[in-house]
Backbone as a printed PyTorch tensor [residue, N CA C, xyz], in Angstrom:
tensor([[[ -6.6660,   9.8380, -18.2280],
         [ -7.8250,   8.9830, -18.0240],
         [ -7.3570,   7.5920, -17.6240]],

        [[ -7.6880,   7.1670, -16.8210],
         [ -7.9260,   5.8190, -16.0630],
         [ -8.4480,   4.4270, -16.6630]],

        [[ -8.0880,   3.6240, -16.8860],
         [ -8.6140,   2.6130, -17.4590],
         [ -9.5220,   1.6720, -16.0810]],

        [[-10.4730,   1.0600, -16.4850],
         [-11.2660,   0.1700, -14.8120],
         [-10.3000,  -0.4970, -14.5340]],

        [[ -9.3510,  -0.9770, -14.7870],
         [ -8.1380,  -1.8710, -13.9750],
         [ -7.1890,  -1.1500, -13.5820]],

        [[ -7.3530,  -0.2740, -13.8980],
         [ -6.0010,   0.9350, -13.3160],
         [ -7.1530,   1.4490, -12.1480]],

        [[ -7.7910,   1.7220, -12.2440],
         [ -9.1070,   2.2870, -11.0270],
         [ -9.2780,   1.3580, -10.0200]],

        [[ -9.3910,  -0.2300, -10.5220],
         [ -9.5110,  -1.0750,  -9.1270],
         [ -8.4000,  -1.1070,  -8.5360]],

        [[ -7.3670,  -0.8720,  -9.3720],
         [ -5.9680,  -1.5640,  -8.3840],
         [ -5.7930,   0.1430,  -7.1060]],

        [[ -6.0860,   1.0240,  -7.9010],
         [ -5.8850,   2.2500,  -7.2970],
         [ -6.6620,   2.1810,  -5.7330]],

        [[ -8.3000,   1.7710,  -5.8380],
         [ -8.8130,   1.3730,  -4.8580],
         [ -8.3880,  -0.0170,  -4.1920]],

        [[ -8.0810,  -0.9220,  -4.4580],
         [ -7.5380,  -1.6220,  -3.4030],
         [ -6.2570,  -0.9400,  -2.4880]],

        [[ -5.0700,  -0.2900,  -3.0910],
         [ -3.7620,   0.4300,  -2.5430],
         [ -4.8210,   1.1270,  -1.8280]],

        [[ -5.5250,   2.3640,  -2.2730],
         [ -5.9460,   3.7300,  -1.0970],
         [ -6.9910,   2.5720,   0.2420]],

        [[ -7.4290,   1.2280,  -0.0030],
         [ -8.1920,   0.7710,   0.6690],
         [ -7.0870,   0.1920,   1.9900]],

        [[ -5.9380,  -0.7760,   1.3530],
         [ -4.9720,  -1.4890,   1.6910],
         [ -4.1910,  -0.4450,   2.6680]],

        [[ -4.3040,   0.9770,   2.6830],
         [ -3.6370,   2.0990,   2.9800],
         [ -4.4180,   3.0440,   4.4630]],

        [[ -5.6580,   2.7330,   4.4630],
         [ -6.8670,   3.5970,   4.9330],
         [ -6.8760,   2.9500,   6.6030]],

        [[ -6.1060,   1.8850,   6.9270],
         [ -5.7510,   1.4020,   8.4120],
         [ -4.7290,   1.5400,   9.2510]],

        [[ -4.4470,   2.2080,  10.3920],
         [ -3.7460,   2.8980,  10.8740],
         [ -2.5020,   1.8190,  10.8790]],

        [[ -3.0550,   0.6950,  11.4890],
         [ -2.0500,  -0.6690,  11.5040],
         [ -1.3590,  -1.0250,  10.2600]],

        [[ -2.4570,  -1.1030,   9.1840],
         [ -1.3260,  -1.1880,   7.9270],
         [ -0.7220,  -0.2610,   7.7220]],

        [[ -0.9230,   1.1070,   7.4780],
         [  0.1770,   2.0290,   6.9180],
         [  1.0090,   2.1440,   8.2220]],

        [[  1.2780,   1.6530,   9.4480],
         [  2.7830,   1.6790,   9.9280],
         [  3.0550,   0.7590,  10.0890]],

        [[  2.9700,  -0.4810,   9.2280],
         [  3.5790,  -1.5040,   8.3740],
         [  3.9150,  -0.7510,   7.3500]],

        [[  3.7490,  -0.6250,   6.5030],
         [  4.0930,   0.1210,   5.4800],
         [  5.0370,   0.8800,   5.6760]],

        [[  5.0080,   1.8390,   6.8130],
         [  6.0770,   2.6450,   7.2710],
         [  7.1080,   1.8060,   7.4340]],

        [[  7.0460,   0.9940,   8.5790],
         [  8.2930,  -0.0620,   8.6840],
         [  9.1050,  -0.5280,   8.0710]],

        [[  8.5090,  -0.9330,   6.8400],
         [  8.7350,  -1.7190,   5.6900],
         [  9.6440,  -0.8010,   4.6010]],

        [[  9.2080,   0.4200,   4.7890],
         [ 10.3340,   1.4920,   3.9440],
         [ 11.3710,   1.2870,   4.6020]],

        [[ 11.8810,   0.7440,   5.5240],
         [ 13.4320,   0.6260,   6.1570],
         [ 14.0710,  -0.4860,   5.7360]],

        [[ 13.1700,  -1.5840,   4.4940],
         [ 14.0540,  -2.8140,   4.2530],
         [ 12.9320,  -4.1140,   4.4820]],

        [[ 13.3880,  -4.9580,   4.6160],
         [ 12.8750,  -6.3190,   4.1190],
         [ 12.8960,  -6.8180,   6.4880]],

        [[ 11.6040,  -7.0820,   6.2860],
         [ 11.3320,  -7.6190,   7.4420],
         [ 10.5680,  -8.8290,   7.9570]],

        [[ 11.3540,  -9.4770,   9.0150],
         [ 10.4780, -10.6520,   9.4410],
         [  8.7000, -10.2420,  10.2850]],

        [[  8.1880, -11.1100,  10.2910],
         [  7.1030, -11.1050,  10.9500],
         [  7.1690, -10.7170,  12.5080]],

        [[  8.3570, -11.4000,  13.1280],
         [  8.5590, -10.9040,  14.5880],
         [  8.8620, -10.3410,  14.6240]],

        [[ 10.0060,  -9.2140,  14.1360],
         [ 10.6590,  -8.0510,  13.9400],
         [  8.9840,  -6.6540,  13.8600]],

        [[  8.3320,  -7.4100,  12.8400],
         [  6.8830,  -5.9020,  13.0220],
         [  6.1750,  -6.1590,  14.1260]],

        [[  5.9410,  -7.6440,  14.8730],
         [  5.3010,  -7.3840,  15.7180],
         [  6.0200,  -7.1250,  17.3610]],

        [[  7.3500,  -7.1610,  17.2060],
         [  7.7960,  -6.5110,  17.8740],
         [  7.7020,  -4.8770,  17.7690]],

        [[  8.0420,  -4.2860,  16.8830],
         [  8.5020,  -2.7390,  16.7080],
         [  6.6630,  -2.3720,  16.4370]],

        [[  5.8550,  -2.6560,  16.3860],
         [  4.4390,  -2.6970,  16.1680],
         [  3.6500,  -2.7120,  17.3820]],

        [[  4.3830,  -3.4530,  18.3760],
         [  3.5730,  -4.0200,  19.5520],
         [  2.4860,  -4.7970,  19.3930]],

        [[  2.1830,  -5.3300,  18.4960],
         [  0.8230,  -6.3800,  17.9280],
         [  1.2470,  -7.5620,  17.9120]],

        [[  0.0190,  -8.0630,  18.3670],
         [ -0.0450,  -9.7980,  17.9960],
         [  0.3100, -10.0560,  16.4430]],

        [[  0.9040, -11.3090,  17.1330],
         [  0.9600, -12.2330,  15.2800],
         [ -0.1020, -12.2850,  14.5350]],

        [[ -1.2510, -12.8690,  15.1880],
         [ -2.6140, -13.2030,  14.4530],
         [ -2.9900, -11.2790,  14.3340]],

        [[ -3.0680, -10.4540,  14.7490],
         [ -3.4700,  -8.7210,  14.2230],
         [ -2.8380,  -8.5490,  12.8680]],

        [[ -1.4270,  -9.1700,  13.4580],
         [ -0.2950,  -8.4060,  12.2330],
         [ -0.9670,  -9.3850,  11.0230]],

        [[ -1.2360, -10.6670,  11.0030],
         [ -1.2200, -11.3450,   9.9990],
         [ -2.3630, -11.0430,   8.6610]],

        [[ -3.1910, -10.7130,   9.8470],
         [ -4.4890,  -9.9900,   8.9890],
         [ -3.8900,  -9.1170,   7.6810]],

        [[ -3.1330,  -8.4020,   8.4010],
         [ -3.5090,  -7.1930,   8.1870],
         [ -2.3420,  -6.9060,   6.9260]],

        [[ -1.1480,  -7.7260,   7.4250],
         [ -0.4150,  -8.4120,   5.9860],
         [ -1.0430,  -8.9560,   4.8240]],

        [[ -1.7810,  -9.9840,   5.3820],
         [ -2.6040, -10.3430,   3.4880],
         [ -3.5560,  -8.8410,   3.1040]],

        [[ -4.0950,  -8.7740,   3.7400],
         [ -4.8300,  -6.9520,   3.1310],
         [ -3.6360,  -6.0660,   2.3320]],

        [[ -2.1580,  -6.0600,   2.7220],
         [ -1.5270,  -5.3990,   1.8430],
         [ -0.4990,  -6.2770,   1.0940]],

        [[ -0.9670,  -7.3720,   1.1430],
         [ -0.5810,  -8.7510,  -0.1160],
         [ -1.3430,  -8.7040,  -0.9920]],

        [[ -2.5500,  -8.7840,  -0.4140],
         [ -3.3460,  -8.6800,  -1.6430],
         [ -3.9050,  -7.3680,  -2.4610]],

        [[ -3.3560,  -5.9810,  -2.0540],
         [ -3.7600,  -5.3250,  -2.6350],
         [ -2.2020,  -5.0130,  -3.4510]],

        [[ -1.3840,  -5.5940,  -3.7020],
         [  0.0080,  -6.0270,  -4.3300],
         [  1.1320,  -5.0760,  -3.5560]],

        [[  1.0360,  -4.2520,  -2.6830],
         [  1.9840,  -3.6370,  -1.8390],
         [  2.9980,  -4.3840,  -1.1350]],

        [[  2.9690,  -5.6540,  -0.5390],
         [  4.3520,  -6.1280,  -0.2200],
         [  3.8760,  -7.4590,  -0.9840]],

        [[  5.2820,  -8.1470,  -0.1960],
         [  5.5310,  -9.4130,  -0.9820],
         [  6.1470, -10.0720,  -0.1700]],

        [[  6.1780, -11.5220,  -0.1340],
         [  6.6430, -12.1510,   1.3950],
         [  7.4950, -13.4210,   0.1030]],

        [[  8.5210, -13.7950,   1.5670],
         [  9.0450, -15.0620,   1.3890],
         [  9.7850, -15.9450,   2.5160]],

        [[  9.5230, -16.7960,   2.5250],
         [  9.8790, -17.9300,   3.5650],
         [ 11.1930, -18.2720,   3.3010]],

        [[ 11.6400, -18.2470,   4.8030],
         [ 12.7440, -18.6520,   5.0890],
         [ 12.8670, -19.0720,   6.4150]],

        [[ 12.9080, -20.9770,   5.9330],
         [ 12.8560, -21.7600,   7.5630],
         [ 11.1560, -21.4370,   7.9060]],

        [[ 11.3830, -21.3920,   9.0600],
         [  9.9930, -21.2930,   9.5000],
         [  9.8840, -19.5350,  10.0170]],

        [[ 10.3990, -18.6690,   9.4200],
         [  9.9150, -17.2070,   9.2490],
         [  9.5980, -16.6130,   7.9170]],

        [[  8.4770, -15.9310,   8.2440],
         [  8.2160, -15.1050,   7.2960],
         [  8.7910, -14.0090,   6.2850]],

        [[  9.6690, -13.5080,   5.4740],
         [ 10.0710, -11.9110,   5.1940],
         [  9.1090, -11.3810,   4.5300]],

        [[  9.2080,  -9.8670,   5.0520],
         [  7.8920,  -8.9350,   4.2630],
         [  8.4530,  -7.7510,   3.7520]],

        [[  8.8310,  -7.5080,   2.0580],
         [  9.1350,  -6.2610,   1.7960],
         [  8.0500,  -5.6390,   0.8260]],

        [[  8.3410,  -3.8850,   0.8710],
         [  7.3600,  -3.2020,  -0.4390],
         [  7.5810,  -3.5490,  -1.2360]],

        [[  6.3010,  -3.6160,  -2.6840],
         [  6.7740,  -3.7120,  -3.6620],
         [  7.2350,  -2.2070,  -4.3680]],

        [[  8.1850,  -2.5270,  -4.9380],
         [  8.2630,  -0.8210,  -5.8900],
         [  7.0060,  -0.8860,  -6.6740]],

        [[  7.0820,  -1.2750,  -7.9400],
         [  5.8820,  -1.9340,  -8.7240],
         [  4.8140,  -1.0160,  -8.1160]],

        [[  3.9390,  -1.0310,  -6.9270],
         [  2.7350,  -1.0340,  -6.3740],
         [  3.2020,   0.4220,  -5.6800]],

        [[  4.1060,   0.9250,  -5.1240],
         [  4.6650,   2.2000,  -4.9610],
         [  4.3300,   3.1400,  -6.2850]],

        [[  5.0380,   2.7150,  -7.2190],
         [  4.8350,   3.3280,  -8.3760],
         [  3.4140,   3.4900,  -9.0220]],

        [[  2.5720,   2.4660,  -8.5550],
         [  1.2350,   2.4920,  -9.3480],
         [  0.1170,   3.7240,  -8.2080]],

        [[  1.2200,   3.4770,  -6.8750],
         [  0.1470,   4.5570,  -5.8980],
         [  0.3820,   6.2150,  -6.2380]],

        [[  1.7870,   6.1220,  -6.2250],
         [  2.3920,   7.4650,  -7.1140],
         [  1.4740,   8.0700,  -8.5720]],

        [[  1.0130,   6.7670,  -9.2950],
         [  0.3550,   7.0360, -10.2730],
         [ -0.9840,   7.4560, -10.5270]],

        [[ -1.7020,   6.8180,  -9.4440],
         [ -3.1610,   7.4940,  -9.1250],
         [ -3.2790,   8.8010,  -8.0820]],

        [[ -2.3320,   8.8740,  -7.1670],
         [ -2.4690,  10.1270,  -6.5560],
         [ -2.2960,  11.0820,  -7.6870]],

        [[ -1.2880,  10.6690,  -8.3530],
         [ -0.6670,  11.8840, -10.0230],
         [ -2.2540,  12.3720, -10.1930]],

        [[ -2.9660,  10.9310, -10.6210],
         [ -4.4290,  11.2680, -11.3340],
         [ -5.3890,  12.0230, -10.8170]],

        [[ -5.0160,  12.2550,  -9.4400],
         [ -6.2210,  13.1260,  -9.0700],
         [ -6.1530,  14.1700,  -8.7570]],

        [[ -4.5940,  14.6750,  -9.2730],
         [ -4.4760,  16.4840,  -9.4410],
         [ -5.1170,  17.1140, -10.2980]],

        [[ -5.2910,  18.4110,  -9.9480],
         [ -6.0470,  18.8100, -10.8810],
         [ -5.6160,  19.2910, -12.2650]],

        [[ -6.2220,  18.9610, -12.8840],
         [ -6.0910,  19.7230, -14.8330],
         [ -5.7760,  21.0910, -14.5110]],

        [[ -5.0370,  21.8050, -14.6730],
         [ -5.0670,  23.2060, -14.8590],
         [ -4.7040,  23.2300, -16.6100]],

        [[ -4.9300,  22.6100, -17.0640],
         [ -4.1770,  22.5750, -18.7120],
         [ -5.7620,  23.2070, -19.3020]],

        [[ -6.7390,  22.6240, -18.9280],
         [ -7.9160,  23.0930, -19.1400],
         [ -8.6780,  24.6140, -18.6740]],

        [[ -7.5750,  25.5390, -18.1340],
         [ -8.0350,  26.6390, -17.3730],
         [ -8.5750,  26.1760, -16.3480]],

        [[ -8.8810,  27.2590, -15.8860],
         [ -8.9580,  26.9090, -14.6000],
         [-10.6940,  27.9890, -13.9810]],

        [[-11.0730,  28.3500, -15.1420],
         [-12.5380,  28.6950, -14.6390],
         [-13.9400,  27.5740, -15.0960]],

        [[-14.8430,  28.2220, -14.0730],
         [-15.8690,  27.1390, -14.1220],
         [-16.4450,  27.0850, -15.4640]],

        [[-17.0170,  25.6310, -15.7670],
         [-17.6030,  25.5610, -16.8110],
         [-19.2960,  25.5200, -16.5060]],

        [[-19.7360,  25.9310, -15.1620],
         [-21.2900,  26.2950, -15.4560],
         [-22.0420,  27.1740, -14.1140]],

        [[-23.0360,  27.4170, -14.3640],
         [-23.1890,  28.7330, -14.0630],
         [-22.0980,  30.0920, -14.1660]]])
């Protein structure tokens, strides 16, 4: 069972996840710690597309940025890996409960 803060964070990740552009950021980003020009190079997107679309998976706690000079770095968090791992877990099914219907 799910607690409501374990449920929102779950929906922000599957929300943060549900855009073709972010999850191959995401993809990218499994290869290591990246600058901003580096995704919108290997991305083919504008800065201002990519940037969007970075705080959407900042703020749903999936990467994490830090400045250096006047560039950006963008890596996954494990942390937020682990918590997506944890709600997909949640929505397998019970077989501990059998597995026939309980009505009709």
């Amino acid at each position: 069972m799910t607690t409501a803060l374990e449920r929102a964070q779950a929906l922000r990740l599957f929300h943060a996840l549900s855009d073709p552009t972010r999850l191959d950021i995401v993809r990218k980003l499994r290869q290591g710690e990246r600058c901003v020009c580096e995704l919108t190079d290997a991305l083919d997107a504008a800065q201002s597309r990519l940037s969007f679309h970075l705080k959407v998976l900042k703020e749903a706690g999936l990467v994490s940025d830090r400045r250096e000079g006047r560039w950006i770095y963008y890596e996954l968090r494990r942390e937020a890996l682990e918590d997506l791992s944890s709600a997909v877990a949640d929505l397998e099914p019970d077989y501990a409960h059998g597995k026939g219907r309980t009505c009709c």
